[in-house]
LORO-266220 format. One record per residue: x, y, z of N, C-alpha, C in turn. Coordinates in steps of 0.001 Angstrom, whole numbers, plus 500000, padded with zeros to 6 digits. Layout:
XYZXYZXYZ
...
// end
This chain:
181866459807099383181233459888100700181677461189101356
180668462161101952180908463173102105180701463742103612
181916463959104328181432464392105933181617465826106263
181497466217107562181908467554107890183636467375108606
183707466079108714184953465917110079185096464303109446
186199464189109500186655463008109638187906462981110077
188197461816111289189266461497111914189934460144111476
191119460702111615192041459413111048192344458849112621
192749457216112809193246457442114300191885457292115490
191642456041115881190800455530117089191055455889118688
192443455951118501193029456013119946192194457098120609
192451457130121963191469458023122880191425459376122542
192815459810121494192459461333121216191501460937120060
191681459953119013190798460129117681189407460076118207
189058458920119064187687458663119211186973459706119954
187567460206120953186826461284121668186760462902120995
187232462715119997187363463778119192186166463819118141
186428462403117315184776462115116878183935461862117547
183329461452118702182331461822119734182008463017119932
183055464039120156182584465412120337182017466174119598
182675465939117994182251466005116759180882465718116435
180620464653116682179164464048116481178136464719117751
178728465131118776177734465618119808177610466889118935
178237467464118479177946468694118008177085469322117084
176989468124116329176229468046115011176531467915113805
177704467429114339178855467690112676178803465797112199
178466465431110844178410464211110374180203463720110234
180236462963111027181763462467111229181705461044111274
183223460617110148183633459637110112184966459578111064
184945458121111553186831457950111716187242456693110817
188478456440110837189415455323109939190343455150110544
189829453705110961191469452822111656191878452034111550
192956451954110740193882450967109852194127449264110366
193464449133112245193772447914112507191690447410112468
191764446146112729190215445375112815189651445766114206
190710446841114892189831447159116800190467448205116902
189154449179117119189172450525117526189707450611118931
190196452372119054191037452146120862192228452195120875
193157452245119579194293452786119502195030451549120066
196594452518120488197507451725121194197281451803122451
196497452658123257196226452532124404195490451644125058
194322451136124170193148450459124469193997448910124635
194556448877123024194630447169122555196251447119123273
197357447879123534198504447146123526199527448404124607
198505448889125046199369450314126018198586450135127531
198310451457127736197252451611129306196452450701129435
195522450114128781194237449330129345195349448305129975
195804447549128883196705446022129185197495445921130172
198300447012129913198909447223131323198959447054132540
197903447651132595197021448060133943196725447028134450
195956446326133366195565445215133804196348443984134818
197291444326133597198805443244134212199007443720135402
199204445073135344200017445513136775198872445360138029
197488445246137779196920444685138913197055443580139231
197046442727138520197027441061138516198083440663139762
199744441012138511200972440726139609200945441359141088
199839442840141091200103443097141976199283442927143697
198360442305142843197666441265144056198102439959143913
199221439058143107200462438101143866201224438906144523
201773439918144472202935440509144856202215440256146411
201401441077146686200644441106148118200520440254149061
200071439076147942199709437803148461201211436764149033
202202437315148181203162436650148669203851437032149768
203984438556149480204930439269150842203933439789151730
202614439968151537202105440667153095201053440095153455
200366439240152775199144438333153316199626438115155025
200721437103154931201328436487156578201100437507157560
201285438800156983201143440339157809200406440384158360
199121439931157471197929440486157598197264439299158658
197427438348158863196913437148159396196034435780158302
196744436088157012196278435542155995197052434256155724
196704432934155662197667431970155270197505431196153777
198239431307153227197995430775151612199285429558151461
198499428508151362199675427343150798199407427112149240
200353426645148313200763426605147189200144427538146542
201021428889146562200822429994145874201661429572144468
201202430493143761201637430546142311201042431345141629
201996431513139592201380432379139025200928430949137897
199886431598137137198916431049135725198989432325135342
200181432181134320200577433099133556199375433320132400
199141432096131935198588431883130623196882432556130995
196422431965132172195244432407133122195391434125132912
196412435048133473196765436427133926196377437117132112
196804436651131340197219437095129880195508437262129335
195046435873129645193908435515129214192724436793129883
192674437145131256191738437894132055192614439307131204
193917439602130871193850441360130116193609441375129221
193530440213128215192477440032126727191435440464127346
190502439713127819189173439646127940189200441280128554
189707442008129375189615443426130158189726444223128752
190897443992127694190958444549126421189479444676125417
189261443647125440187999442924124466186617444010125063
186174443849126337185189444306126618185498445821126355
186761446915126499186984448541126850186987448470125292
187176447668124091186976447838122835185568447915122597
185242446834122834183399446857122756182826447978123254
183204448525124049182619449752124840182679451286123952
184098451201122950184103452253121772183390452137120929
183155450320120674182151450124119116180885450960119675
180671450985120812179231450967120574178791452842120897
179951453305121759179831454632121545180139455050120374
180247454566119136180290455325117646179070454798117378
178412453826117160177260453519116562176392454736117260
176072454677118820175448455921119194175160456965119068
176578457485118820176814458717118401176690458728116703
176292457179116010176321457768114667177397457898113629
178946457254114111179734457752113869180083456523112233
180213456711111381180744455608110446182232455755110456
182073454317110774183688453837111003184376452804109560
185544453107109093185993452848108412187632451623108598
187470450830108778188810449662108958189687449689108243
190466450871108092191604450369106502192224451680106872
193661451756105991194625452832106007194076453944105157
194371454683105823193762455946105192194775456789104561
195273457399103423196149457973103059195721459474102267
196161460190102484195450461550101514195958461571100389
194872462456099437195436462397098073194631463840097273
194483464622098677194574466404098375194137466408099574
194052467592100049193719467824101394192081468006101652
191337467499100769189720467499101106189382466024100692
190636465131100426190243463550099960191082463212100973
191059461860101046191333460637101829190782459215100789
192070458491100655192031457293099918191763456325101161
190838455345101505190835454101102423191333452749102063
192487452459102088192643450856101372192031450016102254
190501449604102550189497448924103440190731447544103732
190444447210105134190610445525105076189851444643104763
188692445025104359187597444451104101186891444932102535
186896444035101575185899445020100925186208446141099992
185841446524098960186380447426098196186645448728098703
187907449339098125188468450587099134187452451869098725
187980452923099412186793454215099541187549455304099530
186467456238098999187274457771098503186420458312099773
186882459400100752186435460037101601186587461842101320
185415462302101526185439463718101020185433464091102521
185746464859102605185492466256104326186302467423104151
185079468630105082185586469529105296187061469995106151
186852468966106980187853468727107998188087467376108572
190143467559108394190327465924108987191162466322110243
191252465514111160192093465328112250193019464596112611
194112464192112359194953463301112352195393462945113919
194950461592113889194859461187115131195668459436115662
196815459714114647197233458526114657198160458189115609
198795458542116391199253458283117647200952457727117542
201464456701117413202767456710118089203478455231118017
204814454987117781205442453537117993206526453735118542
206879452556119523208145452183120559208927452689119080
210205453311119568211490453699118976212277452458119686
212440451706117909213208450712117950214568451338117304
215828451444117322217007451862116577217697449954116036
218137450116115454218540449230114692219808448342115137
220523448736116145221604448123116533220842447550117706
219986447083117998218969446937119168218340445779118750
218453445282117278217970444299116676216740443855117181
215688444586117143214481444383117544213443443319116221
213143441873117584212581440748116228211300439948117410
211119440916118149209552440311118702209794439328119461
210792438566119072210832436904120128211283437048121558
212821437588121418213573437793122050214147439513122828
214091440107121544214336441464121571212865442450121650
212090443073122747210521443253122191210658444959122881
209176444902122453208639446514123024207828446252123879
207091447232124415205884447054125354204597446383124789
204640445840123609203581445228122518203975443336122771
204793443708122627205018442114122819205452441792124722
205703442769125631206209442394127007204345441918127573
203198442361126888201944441818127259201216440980126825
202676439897126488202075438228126013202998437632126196
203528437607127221204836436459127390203595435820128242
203608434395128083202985433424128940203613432738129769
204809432897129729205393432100131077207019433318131805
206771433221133008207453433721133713208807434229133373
209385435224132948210864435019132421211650434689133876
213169434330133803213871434157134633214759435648134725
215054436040133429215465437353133547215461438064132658
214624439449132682214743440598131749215209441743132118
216086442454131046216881443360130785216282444601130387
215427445829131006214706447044130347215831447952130113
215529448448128370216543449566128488215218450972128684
215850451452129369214891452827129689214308453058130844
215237453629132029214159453923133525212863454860132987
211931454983132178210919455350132066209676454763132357
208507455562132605207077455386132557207095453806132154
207075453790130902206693452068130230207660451213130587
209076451113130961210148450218131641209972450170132484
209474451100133636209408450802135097208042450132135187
207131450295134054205668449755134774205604448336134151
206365448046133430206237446463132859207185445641133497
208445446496133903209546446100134644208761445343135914
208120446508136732207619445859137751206533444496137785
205762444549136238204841443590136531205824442240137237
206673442161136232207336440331135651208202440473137267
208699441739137892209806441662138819209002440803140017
207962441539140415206347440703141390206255439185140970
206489438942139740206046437555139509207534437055139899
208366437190140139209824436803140329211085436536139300
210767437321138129211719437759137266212424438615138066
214266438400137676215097439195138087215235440555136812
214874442070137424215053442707136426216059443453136417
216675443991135534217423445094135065217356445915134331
217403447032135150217114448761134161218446449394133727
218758449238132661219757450398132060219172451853131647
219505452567132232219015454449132102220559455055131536
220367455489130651221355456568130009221243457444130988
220564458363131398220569459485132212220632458695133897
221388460122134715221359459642136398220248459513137324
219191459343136610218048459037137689217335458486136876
215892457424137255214918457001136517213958458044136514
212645458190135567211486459116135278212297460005135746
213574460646134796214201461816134752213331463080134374
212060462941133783211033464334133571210686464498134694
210467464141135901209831463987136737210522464830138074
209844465276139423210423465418140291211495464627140669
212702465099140975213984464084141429213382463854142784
212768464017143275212130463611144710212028462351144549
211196462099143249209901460981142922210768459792142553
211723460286141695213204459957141380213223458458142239
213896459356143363214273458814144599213729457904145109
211867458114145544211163457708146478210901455891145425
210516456548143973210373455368143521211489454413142913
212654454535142718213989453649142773214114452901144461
214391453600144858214082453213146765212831451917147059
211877452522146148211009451246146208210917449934145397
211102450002144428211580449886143611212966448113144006
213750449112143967214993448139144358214335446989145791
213170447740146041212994446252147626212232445655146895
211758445843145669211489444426144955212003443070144209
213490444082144142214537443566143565214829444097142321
214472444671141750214769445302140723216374446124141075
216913445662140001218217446388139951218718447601138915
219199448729139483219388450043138128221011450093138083
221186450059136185222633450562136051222288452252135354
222612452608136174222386454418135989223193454719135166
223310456086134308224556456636133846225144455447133087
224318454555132572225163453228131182224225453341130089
224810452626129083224163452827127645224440451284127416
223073451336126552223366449567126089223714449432124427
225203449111124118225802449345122774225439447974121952
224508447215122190224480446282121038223756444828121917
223083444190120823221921443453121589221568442306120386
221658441513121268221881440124120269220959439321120233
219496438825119962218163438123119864218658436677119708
218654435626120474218819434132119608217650433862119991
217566432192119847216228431851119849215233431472121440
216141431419122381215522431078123616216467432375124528
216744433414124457217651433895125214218425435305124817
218782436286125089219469437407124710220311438014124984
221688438304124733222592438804125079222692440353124870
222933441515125966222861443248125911224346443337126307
224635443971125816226210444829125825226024446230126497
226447446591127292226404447537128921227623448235128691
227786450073128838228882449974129186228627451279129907
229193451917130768229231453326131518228899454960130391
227934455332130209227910456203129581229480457147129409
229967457276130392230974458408130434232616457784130012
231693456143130129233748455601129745233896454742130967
234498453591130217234709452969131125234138451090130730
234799450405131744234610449228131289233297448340130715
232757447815129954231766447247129800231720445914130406
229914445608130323229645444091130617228841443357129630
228355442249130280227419441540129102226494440785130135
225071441404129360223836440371130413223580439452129516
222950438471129962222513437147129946220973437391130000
219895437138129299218962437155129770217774436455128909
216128436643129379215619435700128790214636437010127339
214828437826128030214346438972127259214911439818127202
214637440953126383215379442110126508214097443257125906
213458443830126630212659445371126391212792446366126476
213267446770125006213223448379125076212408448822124686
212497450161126226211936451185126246212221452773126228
212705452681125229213491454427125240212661455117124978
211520455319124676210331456208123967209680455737122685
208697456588122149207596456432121331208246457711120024
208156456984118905208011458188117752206448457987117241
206169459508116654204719459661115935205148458988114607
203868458290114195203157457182113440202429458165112404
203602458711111578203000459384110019203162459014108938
203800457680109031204171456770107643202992456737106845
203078456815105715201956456516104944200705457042104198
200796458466105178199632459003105153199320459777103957
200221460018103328200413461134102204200026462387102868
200916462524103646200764464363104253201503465081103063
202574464701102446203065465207101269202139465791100118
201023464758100159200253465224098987199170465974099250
199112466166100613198155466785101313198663468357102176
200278468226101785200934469828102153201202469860103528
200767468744104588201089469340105996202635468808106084
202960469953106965204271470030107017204625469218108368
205940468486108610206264468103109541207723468831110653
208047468542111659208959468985111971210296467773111688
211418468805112421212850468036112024212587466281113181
211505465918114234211278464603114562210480463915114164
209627464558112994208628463760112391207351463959112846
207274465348113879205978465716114170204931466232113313
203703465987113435203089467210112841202816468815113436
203289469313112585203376471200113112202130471549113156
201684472017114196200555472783114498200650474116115387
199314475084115304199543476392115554198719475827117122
198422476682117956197904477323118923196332476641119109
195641476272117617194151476148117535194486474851117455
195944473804117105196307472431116762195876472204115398
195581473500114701195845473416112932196996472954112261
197192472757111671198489472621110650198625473873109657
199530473552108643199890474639107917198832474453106878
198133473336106714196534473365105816195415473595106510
194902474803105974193691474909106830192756474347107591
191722473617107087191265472235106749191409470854107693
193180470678108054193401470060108587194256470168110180
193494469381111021194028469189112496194885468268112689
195558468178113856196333467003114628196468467257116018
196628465919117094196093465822118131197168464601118710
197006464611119397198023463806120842199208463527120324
199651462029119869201286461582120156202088462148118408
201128462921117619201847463363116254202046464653116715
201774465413117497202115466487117533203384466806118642
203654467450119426204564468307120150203415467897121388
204499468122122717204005467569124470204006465997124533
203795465900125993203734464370126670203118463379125664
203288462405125744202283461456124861201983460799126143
200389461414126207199943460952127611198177460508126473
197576459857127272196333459442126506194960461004126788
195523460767128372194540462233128918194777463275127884
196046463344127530196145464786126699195682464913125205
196026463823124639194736463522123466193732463600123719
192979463399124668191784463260124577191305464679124962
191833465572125686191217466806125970192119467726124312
193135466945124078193088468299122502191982467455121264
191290466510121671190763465577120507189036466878120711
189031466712122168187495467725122507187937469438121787
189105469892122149189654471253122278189205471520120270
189371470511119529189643470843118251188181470578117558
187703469657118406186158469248118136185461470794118004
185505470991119679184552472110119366185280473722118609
186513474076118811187493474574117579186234475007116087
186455473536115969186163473589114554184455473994114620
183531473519115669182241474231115805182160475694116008
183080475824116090182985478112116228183138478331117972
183309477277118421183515477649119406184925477961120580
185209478255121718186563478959121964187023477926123193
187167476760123057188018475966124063189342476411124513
189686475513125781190911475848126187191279474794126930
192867474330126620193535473381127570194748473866128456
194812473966129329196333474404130140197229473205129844
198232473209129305199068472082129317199868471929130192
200294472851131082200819472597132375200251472225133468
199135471456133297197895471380134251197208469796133657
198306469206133194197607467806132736198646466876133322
198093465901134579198795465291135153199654463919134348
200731463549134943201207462583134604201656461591135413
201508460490135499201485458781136153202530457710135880
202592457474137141203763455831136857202509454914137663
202228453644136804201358452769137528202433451794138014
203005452113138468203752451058139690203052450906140900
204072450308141808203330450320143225204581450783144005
204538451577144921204135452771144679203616453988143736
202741454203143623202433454691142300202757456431142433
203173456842141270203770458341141083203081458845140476
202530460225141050201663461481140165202508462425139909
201966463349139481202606464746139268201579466025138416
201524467021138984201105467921138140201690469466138454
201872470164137285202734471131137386203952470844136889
204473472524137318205570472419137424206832471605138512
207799471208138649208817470343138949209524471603139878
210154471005141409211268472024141891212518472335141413
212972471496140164214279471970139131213547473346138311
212281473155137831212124473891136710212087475217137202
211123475129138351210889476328139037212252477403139774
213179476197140082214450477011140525214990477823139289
214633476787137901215763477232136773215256478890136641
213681478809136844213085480019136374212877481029137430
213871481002138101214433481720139318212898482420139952
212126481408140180210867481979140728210962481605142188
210727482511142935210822482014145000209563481025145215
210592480040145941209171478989146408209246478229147457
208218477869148399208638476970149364207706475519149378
208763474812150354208300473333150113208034472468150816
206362471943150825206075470922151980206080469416151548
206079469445152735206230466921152190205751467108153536
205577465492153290204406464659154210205046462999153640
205331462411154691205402460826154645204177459715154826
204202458612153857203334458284154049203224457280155019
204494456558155527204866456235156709204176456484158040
204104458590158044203382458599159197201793458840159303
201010458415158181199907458180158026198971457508158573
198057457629158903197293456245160041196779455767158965
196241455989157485195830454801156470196483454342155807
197363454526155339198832454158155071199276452995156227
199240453140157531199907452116157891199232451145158103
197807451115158142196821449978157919196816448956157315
197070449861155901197354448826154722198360448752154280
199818448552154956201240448239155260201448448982153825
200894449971153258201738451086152034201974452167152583
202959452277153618203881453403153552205466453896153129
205220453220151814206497453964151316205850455215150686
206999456259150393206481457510149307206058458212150126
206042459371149637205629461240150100205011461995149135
204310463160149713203208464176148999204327465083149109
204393465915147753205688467185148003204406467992147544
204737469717147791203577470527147692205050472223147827
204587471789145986205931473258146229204523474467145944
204833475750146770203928477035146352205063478196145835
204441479159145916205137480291145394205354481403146894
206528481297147003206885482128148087206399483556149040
205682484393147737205092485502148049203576485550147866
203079484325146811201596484325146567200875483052147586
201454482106147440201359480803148135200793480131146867
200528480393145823199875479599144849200490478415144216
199594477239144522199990475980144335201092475822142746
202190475837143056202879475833141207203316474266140872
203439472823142004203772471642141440203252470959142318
202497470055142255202231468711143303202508467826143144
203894466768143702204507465615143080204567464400144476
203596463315143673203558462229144713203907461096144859
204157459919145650204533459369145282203952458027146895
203370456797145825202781456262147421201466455357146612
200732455121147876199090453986147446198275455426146817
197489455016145720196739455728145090196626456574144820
198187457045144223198148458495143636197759458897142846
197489457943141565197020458548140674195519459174140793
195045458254141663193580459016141878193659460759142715
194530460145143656195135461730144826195230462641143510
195757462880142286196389464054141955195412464741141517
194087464255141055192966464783140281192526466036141588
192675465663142936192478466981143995193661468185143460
194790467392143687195647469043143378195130469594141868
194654468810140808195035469454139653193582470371139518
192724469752140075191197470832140752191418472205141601
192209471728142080192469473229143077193872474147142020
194451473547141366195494474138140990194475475280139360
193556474417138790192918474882137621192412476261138217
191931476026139413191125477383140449192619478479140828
193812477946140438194658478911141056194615478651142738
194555478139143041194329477876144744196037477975145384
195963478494146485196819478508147579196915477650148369
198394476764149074198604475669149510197938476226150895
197701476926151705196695477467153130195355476786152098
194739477215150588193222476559150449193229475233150589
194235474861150477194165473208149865194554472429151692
195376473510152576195419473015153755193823473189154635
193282474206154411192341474678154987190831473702154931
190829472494153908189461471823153241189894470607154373
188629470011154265188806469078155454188819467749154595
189437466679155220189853465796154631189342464393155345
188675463624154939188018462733155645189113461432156100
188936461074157700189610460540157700189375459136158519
190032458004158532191248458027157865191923457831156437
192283458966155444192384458523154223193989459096153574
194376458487152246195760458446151762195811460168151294
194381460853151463194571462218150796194830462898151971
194982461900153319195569463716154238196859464085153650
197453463364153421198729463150153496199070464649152331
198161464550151371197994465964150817197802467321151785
196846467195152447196664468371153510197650468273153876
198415467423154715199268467886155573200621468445154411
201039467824153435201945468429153052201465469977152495
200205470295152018200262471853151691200359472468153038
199671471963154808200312472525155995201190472965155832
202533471682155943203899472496155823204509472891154649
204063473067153939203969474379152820203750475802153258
202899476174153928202565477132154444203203477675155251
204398476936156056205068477275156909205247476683158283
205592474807157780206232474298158294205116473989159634
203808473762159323202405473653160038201808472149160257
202526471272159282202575469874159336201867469315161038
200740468860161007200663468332162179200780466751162604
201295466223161716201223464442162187202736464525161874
203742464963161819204687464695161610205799465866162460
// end
């Protein structure tokens, strides 16, 4: 069977990569080793998530601010089994929604592991059905990424889990233990904490979403903890024990010093994601990897075989889904003769908590390190008139520029609907824009994006007018 493109890998970089492929004119296959296209994002990452984290977070509402509001609710509760059931079904339909953009587009899809066996073949061991030899000019490796389990961590699904198994517990834990103040610990942390699990974050490093503005740091631990969530900062968790209803974590001070022991009903770690190249026969296919198991790619996201590409969580940067998906287009058209371009410092990144955290750009550590002059506005969302409407004023808009140009270099937020807010800065930032352009646009009101204007105001020089 003979294509121009074939992608290994469904997830949002594989599929939108063969979409682009196929818009182009190029006859493209993909191959994905599970029975549902959509990667880890679709079936067991972002979609699910999300889902969850809306659910708990209209109980969360309902429990602490309905009364606020003049709302009265007697025998509140969670239907866990109910909550699980509605992010299947949210899963089920955003899958259906890929099947049918490949049929559209034409795309033949293949269900089975794909392994190479020269760099213009591909072996398919089908789950279905007798296996298949795949010919193409070009493949894309688009296989994406797994929770980094280490072994003294005794990771066994029941007791000990990842973010794969924290989006099927059906009944309420009493208490879970996250190792990792990150992105995926803080956003699963928070679902179960809303439902009234007591949680605990162990962070090796002194702040949580340590990539992140230490602002954001701040604003979201601060929030954070009034849910109850509790952080042991600066500790490491040395050993972790799975029984059958219950789990014991061993705690002790990174730097020295006495240890403890939790008690709990779970235990999820979340220390990060390694790329998912087991199997593939890149060996027999010559692409080279790096010393973490990446795949090496140049500038165009080639490898050291001509022939062949790679794209989002196998390569080098964030393992963000957005960013697959714009290098899945970048390589698409690449390979059509044509001259794409992605800024990678210009692809935002998200905590779906509540308060929810954006960011794009550069960070006020990085920018100091790189001894570049800059000044810096914030804005509370506290003193917001839509913000206090809808009793979300925790969190702030920071708006660092460049001292002598004014040009927008980081926008880091933190508050109700940021993730939608950041898509304005990262529009004006693609234009090169100045925190005076971004103060100067009018902002309809009353809405959570003044809070942007006003912080590029006092950016400009301390021009802030609601505060």
């Amino acid at each position: 069977m003979q294509y121009d493109v074939t992608v290994i890998g469904s997830g949002p970089g594989g599929y939108v990569a063969a979409i682009r492929a196929a818009q182009l004119g190029l006859k493209t296959a993909i191959v994905e080793r599970y029975n549902s296209l959509g990667g880890t994002c679709l079936n067991v990452g972002c979609i699910p998530s999300k889902a969850l984290l809306d659910s708990s977070e209209h109980y969360h509402a309902a429990h602490e601010k309905f009364a606020e509001h003049g709302i009265k609710i007697s025998n509140l509760g969670v239907d866990m089994p109910q909550m699980i059931k509605r992010k299947n079904e949210v899963v089920d339909q955003t899958v259906k929604g890929v099947q049918f953009l490949m049929k559209k587009n034409k795309i033949d899809v293949f269900y089975g592991h794909g392994t190479f066996t020269s760099p213009t073949e591909l072996h398919v061991a089908m789950n279905e059905g007798e296996d298949q030899t795949i010919s193409s000019d070009k493949f894309i490796i688009a296989t994406g990424s797994k929770p980094i389990t280490p072994d003294f961590m005794n990771y066994d699904k029941n007791r000990v889990i990842t973010s794969t198994e924290a989006l099927n517990i059906d009944k309420v834990p009493k208490r879970m233990v996250i190792v990792g103040g990150g992105v995926i610990g803080l956003e699963l942390g928070s679902v179960y904490a809303r439902l009234g699990t007591e949680v605990e974050v162990v962070e090796f490093q002194d702040r949580i979403i340590p990539t992140m503005d230490k602002d954001c740091s701040k604003e979201l631990m601060r929030a954070l903890k009034k849910t109850g969530v509790k952080f042991h900062l600066k500790h490491k968790v040395t050993d972790v024990k799975g029984l059958k209803t219950k789990v014991k974590v061993s705690v002790e001070k990174r730097d020295g010093g006495e240890g403890f022991e939790i008690d709990a009903d779970y235990c999820l770690i979340a220390i990060g994601r390694r790329p998912y190249t087991n199997n593939l026969g890149l060996d027999k296919a010559g692409v080279a990897l790096d010393d973490r198991g990446r795949v090496i790619v140049d500038d165009h996201l080639r490898t050291n075989v001509p022939n062949i590409y790679a794209i989002g969580d196998v390569i080098r940067g964030a393992m963000l889904a957005h960013k697959a998906e714009e290098e899945g287009v970048f390589v698409a058209e690449t390979i059509a003769g044509q001259r794409p371009h992605v800024d990678y410092n210009l692809i935002p990144g998200v905590v779906y908590t509540w308060p929810e955290v954006a960011a794009v750009g550069q960070t006020e550590e990085q920018i100091k390190e790189a001894g570049i002059p800059y000044k810096v506005g914030k804005f509370p969302f506290k003193a917001l008139g839509r913000a206090r409407a809808s009793t979300d004023t925790e969190g702030m808009v920071k708006v660092i520029s460049h001292a002598d140009t004014d040009e927008i270099l980081g926008v880091h937020m933190v508050g109700p609907r940021t993730a939608d807010m950041i898509a304005e800065a990262v529009a004006l930032m693609e234009f090169r824009a100045s925190a005076e352009d971004a103060a100067r646009m009018s902002h309809a009101h009353p809405t959570y994006t003044e809070a942007f204007k006003e912080a590029a105001l006092a950016a400009t020089g301390d021009r802030a007018l609601h505060v």
